[in-house]
N, C-alpha and C positions, 0 to 999 in steps of 0.2 A: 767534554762537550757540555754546555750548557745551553740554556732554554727560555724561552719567550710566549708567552701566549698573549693574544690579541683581545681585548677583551672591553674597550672604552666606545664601542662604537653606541648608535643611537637606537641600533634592531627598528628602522622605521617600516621596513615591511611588513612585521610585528604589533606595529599599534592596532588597536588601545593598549595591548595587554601592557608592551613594554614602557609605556608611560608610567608606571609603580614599579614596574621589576624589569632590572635588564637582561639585556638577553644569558648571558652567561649563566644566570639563576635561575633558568628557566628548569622544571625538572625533567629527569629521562629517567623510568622505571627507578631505582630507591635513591637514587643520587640526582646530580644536577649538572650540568653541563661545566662547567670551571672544573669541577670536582674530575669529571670526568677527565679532562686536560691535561689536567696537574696527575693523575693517577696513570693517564698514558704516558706521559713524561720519565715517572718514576719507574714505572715499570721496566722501562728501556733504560734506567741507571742517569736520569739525569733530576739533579734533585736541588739542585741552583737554577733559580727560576726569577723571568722577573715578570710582571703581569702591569700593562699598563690599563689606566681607568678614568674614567672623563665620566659618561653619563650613567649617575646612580652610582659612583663608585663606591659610596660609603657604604654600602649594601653589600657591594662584593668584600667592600674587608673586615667587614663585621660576623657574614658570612665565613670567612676564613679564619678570622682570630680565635677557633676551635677545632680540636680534633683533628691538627695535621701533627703527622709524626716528625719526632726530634729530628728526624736525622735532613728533613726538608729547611731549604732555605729559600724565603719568599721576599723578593723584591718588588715593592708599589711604586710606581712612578704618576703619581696623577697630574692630569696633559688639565691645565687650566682651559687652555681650546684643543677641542680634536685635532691631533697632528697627521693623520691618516697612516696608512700602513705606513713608508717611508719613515714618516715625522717621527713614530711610534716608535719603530725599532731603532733609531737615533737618539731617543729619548733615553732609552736601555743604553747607552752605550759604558756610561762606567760600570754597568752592573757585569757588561758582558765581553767588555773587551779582552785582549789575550787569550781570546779564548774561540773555537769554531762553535758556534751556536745554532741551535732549529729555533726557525719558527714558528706557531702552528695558532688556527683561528680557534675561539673559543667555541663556535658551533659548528665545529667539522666530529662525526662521528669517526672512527676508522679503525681494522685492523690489522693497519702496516707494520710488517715488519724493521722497526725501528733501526735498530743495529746494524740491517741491509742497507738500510741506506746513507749511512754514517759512514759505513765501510768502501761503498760505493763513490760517495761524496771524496772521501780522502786518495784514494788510487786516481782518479780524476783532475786532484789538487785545484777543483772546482772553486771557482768565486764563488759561486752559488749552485744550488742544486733545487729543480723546482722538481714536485711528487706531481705527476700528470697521471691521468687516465683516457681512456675513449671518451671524445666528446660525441653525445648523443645529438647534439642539436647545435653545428656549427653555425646555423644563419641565428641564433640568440646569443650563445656561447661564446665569449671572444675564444681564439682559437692560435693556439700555439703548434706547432707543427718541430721535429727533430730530425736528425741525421743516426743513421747507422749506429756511431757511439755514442748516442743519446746528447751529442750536443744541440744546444737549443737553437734554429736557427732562425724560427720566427716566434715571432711576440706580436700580436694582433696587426697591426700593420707595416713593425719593423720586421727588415728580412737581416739577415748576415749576409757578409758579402761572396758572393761566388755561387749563390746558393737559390735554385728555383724554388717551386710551390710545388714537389710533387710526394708530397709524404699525409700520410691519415691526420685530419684535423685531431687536436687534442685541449684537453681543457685541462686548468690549475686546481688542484683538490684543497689548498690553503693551507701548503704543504711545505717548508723551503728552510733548506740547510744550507748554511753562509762559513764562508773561510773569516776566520778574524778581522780581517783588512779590508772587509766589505764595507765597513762604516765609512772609510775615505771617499766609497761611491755617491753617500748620501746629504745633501745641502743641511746645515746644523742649522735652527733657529728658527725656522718655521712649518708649518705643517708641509707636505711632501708625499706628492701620487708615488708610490712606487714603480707600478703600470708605466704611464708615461713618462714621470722623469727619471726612471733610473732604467727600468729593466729596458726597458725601448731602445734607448741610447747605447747603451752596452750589447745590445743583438746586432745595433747597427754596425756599432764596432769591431765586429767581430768575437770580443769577448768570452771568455770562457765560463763560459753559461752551462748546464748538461741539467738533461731529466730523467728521471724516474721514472719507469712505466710503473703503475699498481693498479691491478683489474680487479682486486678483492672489493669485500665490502665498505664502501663509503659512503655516506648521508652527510646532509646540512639540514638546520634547521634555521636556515634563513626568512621561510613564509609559514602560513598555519598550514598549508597543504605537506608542506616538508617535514616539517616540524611535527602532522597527526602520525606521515608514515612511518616516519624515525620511529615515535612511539610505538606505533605499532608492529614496527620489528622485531623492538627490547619485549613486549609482549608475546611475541610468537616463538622467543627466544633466536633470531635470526643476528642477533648482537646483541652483545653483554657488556653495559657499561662497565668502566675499568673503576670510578669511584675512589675515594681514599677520606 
């Protein structure tokens, strides 16, 4: 299994701050968010990584060009234009092909049990495997919705076929394990919503999608309101950055 983290975006929620530093570098109690990433990654034994970068990326590899261990292997791909989640992980693709790989956003706090879901992912023989929780706030939250064996049967306005609206809304934690052959799902060459043109089309098709429930502790630090609470969790000790 190898690894991907998300990390070229613009954090426009974020401004001003992220106009000098991007989001990934943002800090969390003694570490920083990437670091954070890469050190949940490793943790769960995955340590081939590729990290793509567009805005301020030179920051994030200058950042990195120290004090990661030998045994880590770090791949940079920088997206001349933002290719969006889709574009991104296509971008990766010789770094990750032959291979089943997680994806995961550079400001998702979390502490999932990694292995669960790898292990979960592969008895499934899942194209994909999305990490869902309770969504708190369906009328904001797009809203994915599952079946019994946690296949996925809606995705925001795509349903599977055969299949009503009668299951608890859910939301995507920015969380998602892919079978090797997922790359065939995604258009090469230009930037690419994953949302609507891939995972949409594939719910529609019935496709072998499955989720994850995880109701443990997860944060984003996508705005400063998110971004004070996170902090002040790692403060209250209510999560312990993973770091490396």
């Amino acid at each position: 299994m190898k690894g991907m983290i998300l990390a070229a975006g613009y954090g426009e929620r974020l401004r001003p701050e992220t106009d000098t530093r991007p989001k990934p570098l943002f800090p969390i109690g003694q570490t920083n968010m990437i670091r954070n990433a890469i050190g949940y990654l490793a943790r769960h034994g995955i340590t081939e990584i590729a990290i793509n970068l567009h805005h301020l990326g030179h920051m994030i590899k200058e950042e990195l060009s120290n004090h990661l261990p030998p045994s880590l292997k770090i791949h940079f791909i920088e997206e001349k234009v933002i290719m969006g989640t889709g574009g991104g992980i296509k971008g990766a693709e010789p770094y990750l092909n032959g291979s089943d790989f997680v994806v995961i956003n550079s400001d998702v706090l979390v502490n999932l049990d990694l292995h669960a879901v790898i292990e979960f992912h592969r008895e499934k023989n899942a194209l994909a495997t999305l990490v869902v929780r309770q969504n708190p706030a369906p009328e904001k939250i797009g809203v994915l919705e599952a079946a019994g064996d946690g296949k996925l049967i809606r995705f925001l306005t795509a349903r599977a076929p055969g299949h009503s609206s009668q299951h608890a809304p859910l939301m995507f934690t920015g969380i998602h394990l892919f079978r090797h052959d997922f790359f065939q799902c995604i258009p090469g060459g230009r930037p690419v919503n994953i949302s609507t043109e891939v995972y949409a089309p594939l719910v529609s098709a019935g496709a072998e999608l499955y989720t994850y429930r995880y109701d443990g502790y997860w944060a984003d630090i996508g705005t400063p309101e998110t971004y004070r609470a996170a902090s002040e969790d790692v403060q209250q000790g209510r999560f312990t950055p993973y770091g490396i």
